[in-house]
N, CA, C and O atoms as a Tinker XYZ file with bonds, in Angstrom:
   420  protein
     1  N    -12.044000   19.663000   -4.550000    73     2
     2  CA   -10.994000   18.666000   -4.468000    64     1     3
     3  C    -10.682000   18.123000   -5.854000    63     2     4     5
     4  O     -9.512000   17.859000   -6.131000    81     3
     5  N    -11.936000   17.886000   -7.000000    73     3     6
     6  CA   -11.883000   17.315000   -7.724000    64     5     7
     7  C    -10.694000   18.665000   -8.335000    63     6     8     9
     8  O     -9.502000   18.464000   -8.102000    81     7
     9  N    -11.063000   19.895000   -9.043000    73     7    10
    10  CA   -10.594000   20.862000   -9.744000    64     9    11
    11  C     -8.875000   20.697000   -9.482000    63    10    12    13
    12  O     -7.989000   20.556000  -10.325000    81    11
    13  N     -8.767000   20.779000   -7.845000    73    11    14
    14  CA    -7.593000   20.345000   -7.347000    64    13    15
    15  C     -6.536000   19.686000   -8.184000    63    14    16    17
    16  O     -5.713000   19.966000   -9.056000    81    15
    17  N     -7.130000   18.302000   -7.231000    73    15    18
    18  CA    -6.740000   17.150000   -7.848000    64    17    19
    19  C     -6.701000   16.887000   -9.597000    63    18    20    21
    20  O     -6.057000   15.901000   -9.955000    81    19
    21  N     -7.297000   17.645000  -10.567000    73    19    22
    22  CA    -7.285000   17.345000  -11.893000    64    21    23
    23  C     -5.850000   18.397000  -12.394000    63    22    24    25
    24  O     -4.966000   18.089000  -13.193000    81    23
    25  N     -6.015000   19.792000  -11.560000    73    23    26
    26  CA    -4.781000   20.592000  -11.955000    64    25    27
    27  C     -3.689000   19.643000  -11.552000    63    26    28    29
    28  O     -3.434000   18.691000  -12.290000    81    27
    29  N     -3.327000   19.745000  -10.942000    73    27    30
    30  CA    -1.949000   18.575000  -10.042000    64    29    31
    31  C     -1.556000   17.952000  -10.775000    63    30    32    33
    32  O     -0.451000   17.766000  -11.283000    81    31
    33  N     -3.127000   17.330000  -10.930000    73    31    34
    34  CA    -2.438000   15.441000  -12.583000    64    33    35
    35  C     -2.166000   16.580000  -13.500000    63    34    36    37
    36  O     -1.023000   17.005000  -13.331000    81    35
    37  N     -2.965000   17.335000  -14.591000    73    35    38
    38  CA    -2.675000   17.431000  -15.533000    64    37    39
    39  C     -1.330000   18.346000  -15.714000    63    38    40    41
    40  O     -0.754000   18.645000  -16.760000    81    39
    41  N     -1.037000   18.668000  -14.472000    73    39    42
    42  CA     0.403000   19.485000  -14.615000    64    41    43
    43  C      1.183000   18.702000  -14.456000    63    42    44    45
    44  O      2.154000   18.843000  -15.200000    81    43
    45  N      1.244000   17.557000  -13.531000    73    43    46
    46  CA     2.084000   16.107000  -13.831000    64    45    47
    47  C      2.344000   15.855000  -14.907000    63    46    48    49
    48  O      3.493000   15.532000  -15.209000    81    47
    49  N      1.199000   15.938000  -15.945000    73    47    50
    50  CA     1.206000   14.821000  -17.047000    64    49    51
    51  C      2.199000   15.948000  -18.154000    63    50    52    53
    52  O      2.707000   15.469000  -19.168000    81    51
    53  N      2.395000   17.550000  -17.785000    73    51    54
    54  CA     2.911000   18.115000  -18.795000    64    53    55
    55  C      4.427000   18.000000  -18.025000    63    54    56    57
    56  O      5.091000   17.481000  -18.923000    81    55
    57  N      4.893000   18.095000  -17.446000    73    55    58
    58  CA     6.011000   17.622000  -16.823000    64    57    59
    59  C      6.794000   16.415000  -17.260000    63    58    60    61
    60  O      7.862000   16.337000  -17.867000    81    59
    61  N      5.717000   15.197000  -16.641000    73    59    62
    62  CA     6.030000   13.598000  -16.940000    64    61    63
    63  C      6.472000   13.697000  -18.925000    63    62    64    65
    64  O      7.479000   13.069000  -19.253000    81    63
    65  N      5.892000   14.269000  -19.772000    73    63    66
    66  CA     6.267000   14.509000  -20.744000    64    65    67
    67  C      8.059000   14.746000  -21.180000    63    66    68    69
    68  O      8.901000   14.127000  -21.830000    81    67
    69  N      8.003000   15.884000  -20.467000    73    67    70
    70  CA     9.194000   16.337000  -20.832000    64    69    71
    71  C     10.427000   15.505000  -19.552000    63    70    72    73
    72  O     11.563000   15.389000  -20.012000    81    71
    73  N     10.314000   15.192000  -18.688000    73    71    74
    74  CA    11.150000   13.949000  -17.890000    64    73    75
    75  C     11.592000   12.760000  -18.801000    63    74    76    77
    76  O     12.761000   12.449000  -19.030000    81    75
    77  N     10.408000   12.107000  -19.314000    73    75    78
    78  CA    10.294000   10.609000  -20.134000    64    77    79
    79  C     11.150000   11.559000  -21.603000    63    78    80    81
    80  O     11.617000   10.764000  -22.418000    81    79
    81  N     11.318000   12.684000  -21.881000    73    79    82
    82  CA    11.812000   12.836000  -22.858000    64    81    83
    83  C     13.590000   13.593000  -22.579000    63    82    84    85
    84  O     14.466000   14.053000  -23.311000    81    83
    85  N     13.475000   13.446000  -21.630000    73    83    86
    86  CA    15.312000   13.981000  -21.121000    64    85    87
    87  C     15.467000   12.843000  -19.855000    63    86    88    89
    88  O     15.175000   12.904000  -18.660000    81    87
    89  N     16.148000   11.639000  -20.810000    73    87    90
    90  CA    16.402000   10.283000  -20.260000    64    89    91
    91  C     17.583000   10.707000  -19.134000    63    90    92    93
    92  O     17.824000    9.848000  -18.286000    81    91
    93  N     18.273000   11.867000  -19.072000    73    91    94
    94  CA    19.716000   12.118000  -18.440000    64    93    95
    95  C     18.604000   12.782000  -16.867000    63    94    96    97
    96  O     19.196000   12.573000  -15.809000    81    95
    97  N     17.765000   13.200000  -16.758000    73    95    98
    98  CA    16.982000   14.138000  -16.046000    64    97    99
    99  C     16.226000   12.722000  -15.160000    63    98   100   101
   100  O     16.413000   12.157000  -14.083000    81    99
   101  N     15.405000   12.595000  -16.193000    73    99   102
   102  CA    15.016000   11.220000  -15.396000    64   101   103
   103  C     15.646000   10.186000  -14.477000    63   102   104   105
   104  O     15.100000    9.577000  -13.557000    81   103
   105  N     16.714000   10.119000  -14.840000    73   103   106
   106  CA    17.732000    9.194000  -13.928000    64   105   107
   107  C     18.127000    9.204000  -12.722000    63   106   108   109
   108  O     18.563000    8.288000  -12.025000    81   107
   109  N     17.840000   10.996000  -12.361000    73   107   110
   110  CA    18.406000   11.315000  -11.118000    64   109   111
   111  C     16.572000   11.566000  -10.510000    63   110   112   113
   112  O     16.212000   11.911000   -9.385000    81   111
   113  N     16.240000   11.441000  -10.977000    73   111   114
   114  CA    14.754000   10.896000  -10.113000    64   113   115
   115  C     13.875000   10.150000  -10.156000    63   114   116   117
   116  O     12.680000   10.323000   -9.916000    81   115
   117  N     14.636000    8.936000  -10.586000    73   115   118
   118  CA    13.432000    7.627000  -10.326000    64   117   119
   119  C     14.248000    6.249000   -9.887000    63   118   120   121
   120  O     15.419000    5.872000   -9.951000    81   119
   121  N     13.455000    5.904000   -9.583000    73   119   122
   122  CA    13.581000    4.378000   -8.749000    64   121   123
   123  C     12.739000    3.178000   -8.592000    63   122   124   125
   124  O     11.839000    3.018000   -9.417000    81   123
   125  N     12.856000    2.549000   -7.911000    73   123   126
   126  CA    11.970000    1.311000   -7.782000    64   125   127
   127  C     10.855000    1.590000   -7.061000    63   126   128   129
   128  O     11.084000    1.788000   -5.868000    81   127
   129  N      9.562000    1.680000   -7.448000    73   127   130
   130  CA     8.390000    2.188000   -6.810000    64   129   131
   131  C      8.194000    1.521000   -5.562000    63   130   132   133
   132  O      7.314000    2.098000   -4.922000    81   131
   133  N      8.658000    0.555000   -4.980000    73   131   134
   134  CA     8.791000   -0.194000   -3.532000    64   133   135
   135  C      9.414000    0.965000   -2.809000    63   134   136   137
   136  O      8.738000    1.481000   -1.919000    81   135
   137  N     10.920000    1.575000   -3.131000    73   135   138
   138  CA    11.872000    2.193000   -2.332000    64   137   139
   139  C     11.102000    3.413000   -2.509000    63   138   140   141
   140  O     10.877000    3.736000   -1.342000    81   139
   141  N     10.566000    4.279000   -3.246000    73   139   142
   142  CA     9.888000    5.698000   -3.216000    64   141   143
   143  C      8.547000    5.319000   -2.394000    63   142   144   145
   144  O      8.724000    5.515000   -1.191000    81   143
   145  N      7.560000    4.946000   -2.630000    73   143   146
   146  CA     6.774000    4.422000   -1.760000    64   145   147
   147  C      7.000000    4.511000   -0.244000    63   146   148   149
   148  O      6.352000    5.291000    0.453000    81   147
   149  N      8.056000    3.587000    0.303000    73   147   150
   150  CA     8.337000    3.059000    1.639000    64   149   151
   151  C      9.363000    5.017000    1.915000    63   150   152   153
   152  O      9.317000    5.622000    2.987000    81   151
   153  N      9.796000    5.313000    1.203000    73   151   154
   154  CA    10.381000    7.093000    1.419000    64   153   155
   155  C      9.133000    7.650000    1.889000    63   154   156   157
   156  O      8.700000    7.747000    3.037000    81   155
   157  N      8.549000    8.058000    0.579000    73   155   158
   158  CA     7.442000    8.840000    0.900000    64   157   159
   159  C      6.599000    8.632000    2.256000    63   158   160   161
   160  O      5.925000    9.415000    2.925000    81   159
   161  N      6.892000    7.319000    2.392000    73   159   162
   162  CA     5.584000    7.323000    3.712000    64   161   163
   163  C      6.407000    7.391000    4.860000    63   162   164   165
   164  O      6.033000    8.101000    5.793000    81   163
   165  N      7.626000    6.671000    4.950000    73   163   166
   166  CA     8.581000    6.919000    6.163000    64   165   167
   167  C      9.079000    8.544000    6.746000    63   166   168   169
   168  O      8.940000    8.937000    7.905000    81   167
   169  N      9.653000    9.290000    5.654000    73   167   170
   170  CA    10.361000   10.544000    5.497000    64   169   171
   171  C      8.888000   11.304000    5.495000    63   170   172   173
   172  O      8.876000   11.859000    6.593000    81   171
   173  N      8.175000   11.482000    5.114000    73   171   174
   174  CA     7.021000   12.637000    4.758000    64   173   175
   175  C      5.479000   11.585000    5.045000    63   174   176   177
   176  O      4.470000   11.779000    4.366000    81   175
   177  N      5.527000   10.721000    5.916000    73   175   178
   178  CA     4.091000   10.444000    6.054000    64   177   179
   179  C      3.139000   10.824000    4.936000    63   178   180   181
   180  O      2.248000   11.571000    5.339000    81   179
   181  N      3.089000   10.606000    4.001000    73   179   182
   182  CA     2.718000   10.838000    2.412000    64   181   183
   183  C      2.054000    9.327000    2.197000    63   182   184   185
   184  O      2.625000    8.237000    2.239000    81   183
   185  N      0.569000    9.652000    1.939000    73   183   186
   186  CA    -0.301000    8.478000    1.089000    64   185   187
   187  C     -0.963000    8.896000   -0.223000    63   186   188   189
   188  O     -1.156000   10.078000   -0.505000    81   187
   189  N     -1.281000    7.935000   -0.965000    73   187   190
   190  CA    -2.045000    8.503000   -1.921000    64   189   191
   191  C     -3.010000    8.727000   -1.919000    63   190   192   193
   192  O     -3.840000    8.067000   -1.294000    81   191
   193  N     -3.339000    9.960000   -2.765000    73   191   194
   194  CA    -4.181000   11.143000   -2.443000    64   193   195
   195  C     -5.461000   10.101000   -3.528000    63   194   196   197
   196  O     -6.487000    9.475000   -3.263000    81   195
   197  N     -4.582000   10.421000   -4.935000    73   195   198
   198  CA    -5.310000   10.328000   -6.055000    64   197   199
   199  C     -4.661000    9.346000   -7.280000    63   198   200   201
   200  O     -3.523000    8.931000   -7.065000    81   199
   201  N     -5.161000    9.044000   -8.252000    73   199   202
   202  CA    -4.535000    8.272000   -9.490000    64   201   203
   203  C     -4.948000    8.771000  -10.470000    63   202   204   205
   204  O     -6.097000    9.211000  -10.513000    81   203
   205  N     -3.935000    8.840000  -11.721000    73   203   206
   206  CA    -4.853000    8.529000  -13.357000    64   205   207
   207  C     -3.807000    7.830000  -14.255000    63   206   208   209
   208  O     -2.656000    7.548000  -13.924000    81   207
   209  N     -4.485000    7.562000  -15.624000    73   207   210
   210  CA    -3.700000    7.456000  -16.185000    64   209   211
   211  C     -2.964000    7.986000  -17.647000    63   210   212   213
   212  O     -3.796000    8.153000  -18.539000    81   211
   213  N     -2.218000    8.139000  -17.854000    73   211   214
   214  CA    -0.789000    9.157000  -18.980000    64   213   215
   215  C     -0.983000    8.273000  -20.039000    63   214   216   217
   216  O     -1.053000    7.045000  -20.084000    81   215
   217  N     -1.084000    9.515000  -21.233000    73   215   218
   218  CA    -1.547000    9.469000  -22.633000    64   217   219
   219  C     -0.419000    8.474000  -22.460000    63   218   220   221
   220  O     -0.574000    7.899000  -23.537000    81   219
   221  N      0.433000    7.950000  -21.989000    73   219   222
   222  CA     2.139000    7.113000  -22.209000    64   221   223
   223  C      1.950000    5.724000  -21.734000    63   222   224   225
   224  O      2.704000    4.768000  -21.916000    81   223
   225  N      0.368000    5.779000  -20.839000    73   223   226
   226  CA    -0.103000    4.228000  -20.071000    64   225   227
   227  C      0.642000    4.246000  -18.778000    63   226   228   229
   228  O      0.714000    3.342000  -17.946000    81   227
   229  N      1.304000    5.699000  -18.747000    73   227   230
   230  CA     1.979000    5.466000  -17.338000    64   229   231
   231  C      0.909000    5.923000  -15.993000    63   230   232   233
   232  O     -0.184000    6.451000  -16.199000    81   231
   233  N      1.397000    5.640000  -14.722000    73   231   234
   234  CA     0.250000    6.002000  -13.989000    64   233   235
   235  C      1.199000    7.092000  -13.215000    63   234   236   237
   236  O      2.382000    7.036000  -12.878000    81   235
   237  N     -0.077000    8.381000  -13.030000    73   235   238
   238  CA     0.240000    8.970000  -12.162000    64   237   239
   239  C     -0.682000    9.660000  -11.144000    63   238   240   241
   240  O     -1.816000   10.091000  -11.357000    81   239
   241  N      0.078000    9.686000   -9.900000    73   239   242
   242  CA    -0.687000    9.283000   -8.301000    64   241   243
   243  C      0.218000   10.624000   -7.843000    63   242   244   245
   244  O      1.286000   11.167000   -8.128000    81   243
   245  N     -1.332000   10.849000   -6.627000    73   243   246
   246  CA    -1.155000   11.973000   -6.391000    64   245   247
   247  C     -1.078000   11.580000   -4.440000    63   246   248   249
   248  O     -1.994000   11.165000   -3.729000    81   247
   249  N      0.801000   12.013000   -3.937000    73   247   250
   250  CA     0.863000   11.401000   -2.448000    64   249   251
   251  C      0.916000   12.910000   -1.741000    63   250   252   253
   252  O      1.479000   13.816000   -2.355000    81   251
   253  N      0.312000   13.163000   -0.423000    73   251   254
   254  CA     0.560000   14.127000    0.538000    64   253   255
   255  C     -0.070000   13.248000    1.920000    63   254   256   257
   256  O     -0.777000   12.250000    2.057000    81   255
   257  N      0.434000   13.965000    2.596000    73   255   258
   258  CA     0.130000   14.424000    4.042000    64   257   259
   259  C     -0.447000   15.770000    4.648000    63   258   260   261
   260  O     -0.069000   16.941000    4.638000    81   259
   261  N     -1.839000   14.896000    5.330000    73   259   262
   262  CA    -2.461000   16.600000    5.916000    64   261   263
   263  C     -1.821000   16.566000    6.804000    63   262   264   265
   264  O     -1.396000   17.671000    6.469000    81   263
   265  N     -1.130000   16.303000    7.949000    73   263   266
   266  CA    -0.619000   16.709000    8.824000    64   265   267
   267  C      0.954000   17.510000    8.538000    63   266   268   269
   268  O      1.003000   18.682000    8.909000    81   267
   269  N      1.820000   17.104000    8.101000    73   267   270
   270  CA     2.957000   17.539000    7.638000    64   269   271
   271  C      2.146000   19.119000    6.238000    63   270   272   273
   272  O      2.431000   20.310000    6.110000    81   271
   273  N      1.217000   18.275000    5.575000    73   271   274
   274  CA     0.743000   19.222000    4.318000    64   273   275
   275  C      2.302000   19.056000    3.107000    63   274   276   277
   276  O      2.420000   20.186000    2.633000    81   275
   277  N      2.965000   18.515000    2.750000    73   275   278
   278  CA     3.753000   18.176000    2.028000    64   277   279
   279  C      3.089000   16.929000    0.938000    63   278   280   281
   280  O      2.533000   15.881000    1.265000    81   279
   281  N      3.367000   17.458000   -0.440000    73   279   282
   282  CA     2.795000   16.404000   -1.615000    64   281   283
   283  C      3.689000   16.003000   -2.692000    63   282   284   285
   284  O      4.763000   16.547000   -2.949000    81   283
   285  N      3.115000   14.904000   -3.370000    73   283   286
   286  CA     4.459000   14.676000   -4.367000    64   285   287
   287  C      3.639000   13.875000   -5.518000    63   286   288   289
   288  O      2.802000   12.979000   -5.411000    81   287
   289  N      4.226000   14.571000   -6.740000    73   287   290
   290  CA     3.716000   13.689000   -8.074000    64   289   291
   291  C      4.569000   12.850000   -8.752000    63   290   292   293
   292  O      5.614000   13.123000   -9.343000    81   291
   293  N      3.763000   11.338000   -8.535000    73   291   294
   294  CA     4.541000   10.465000   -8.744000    64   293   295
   295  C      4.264000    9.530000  -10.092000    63   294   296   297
   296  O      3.143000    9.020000  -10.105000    81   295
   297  N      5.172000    9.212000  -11.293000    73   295   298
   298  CA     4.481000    8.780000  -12.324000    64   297   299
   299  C      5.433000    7.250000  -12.695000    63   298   300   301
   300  O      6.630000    7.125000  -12.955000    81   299
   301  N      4.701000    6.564000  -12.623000    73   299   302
   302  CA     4.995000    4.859000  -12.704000    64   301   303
   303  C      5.161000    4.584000  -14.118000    63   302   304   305
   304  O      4.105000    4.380000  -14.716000    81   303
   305  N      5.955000    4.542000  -14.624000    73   303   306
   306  CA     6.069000    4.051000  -16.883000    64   305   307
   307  C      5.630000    2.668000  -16.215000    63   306   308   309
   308  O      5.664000    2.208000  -15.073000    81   307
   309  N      5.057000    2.074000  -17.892000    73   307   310
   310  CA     4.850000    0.741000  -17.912000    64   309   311
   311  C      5.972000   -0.199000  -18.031000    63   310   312   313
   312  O      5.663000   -1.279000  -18.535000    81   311
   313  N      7.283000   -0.040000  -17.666000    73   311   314
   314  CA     8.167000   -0.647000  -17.625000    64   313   315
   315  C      8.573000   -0.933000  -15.801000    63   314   316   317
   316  O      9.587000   -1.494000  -15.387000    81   315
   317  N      7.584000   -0.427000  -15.064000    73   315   318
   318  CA     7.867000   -0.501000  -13.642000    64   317   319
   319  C      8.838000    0.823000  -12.965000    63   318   320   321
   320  O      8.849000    0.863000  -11.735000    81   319
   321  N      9.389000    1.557000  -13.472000    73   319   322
   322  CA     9.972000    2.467000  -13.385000    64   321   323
   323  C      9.212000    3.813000  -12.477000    63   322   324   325
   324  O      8.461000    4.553000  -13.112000    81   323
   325  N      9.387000    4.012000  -11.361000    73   323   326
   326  CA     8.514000    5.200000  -10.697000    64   325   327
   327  C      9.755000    6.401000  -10.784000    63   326   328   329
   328  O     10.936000    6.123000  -10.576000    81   327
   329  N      9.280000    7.753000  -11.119000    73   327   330
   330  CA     9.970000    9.027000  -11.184000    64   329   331
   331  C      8.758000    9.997000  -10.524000    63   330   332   333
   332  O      7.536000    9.954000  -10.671000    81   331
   333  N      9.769000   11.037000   -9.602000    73   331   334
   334  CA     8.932000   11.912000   -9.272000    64   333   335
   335  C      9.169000   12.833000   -9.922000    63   334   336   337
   336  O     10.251000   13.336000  -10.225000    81   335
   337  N      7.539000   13.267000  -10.320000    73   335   338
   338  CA     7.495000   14.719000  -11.085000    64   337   339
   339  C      7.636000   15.953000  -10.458000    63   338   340   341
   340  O      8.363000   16.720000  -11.089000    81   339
   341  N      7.056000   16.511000   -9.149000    73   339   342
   342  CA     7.057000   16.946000   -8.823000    64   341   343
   343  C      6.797000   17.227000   -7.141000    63   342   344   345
   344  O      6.114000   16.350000   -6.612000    81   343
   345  N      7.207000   18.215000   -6.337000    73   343   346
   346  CA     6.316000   17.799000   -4.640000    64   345   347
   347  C      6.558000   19.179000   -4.263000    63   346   348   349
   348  O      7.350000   19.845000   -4.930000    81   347
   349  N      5.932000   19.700000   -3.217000    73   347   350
   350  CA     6.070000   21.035000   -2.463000    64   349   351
   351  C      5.225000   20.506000   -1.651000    63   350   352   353
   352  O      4.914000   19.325000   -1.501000    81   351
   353  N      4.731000   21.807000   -0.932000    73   351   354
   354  CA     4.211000   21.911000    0.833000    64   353   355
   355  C      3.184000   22.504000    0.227000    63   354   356   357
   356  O      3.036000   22.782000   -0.963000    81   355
   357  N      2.394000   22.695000    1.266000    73   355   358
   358  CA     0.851000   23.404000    1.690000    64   357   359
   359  C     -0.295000   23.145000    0.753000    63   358   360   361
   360  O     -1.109000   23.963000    0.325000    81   359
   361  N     -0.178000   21.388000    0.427000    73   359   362
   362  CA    -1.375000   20.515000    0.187000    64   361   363
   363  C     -2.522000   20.771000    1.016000    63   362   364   365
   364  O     -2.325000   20.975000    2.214000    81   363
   365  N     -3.827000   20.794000    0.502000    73   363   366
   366  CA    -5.144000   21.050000    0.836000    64   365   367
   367  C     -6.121000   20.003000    0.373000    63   366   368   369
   368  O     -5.976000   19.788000   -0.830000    81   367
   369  N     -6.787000   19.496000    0.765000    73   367   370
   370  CA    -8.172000   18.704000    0.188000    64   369   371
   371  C     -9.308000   19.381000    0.066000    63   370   372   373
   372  O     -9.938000   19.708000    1.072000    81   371
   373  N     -9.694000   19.659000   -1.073000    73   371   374
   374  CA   -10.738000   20.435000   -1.262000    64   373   375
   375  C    -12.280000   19.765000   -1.966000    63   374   376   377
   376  O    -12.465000   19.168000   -3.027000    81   375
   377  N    -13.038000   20.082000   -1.095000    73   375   378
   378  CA   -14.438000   19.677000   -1.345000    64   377   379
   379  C    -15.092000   20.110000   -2.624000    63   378   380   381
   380  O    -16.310000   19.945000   -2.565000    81   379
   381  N    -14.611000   20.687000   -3.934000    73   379   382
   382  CA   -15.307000   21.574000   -4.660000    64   381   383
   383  C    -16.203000   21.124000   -5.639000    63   382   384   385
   384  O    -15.666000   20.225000   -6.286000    81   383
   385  N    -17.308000   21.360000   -6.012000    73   383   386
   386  CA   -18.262000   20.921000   -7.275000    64   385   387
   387  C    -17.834000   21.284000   -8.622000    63   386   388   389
   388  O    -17.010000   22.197000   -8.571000    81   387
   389  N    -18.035000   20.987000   -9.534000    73   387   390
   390  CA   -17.511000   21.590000  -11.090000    64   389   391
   391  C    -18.804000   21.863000  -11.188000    63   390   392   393
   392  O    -19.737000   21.206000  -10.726000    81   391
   393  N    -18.852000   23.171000  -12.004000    73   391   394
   394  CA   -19.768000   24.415000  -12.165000    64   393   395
   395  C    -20.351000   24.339000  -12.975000    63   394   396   397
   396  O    -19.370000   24.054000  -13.661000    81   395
   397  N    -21.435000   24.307000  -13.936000    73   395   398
   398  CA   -22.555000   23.838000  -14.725000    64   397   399
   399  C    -22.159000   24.691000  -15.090000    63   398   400   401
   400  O    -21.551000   25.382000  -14.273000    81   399
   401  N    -22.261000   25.262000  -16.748000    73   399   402
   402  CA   -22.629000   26.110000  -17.670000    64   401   403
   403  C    -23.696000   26.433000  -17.325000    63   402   404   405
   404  O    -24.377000   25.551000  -16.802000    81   403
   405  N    -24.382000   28.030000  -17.490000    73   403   406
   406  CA   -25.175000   28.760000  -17.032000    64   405   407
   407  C    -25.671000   28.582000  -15.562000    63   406   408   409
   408  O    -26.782000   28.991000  -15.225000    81   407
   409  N    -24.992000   28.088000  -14.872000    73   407   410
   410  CA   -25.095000   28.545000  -13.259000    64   409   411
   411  C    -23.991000   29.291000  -12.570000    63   410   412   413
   412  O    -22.793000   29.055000  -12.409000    81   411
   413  N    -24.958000   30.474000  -12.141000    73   411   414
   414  CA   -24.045000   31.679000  -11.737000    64   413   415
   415  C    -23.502000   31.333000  -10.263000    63   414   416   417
   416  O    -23.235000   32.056000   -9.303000    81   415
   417  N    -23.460000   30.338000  -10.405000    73   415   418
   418  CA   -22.597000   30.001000   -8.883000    64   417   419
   419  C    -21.282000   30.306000   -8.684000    63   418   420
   420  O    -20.744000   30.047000   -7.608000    81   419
């Protein structure tokens, strides 16, 4: 879950990059984190999965639904501003350990 969940953010965070840097792009996907929020959970039964936080201080949270299996990356600037980075289908929660150097697991 963890491996998961760290790909997701850190592909957020290369995304959220280039969004926060094409202000014309950004516009047509962000909003008031109240109104995306109350979407996400109304339209797609979507909670948050996960959080971190962007070399930018922005936060980004990781929303799906196991039942639907639909997810979405969502990144909050410190100006209050929520934009989605990204979302697709066939979200999974995964139990996984990170792998020790020299264990052949």
């Amino acid at each position: 879950m963890m491996t998961r969940i760290a790909t997701l953010t850190g592909a957020a965070l290369l995304v959220a990059t280039t969004i926060i840097a094409t202000p014309a792009m950004a516009q047509q996907n962000c909003a008031q984190r109240a109104q995306i929020l109350d979407r996400l959970a109304s339209k797609y039964g979507e909670s948050r999965q996960s959080i971190g936080l962007a070399p930018n201080n922005g936060v980004v949270e990781v929303f799906a639904s196991t039942e639907t299996g639909t997810w979405t990356i969502l990144m909050t600037t410190p100006n209050g501003v929520s934009c989605l980075i990204a979302s697709g289908q066939a979200y999974e929660t995964l139990a996984e350990v990170a792998v020790t150097k020299g264990d052949d697991a």
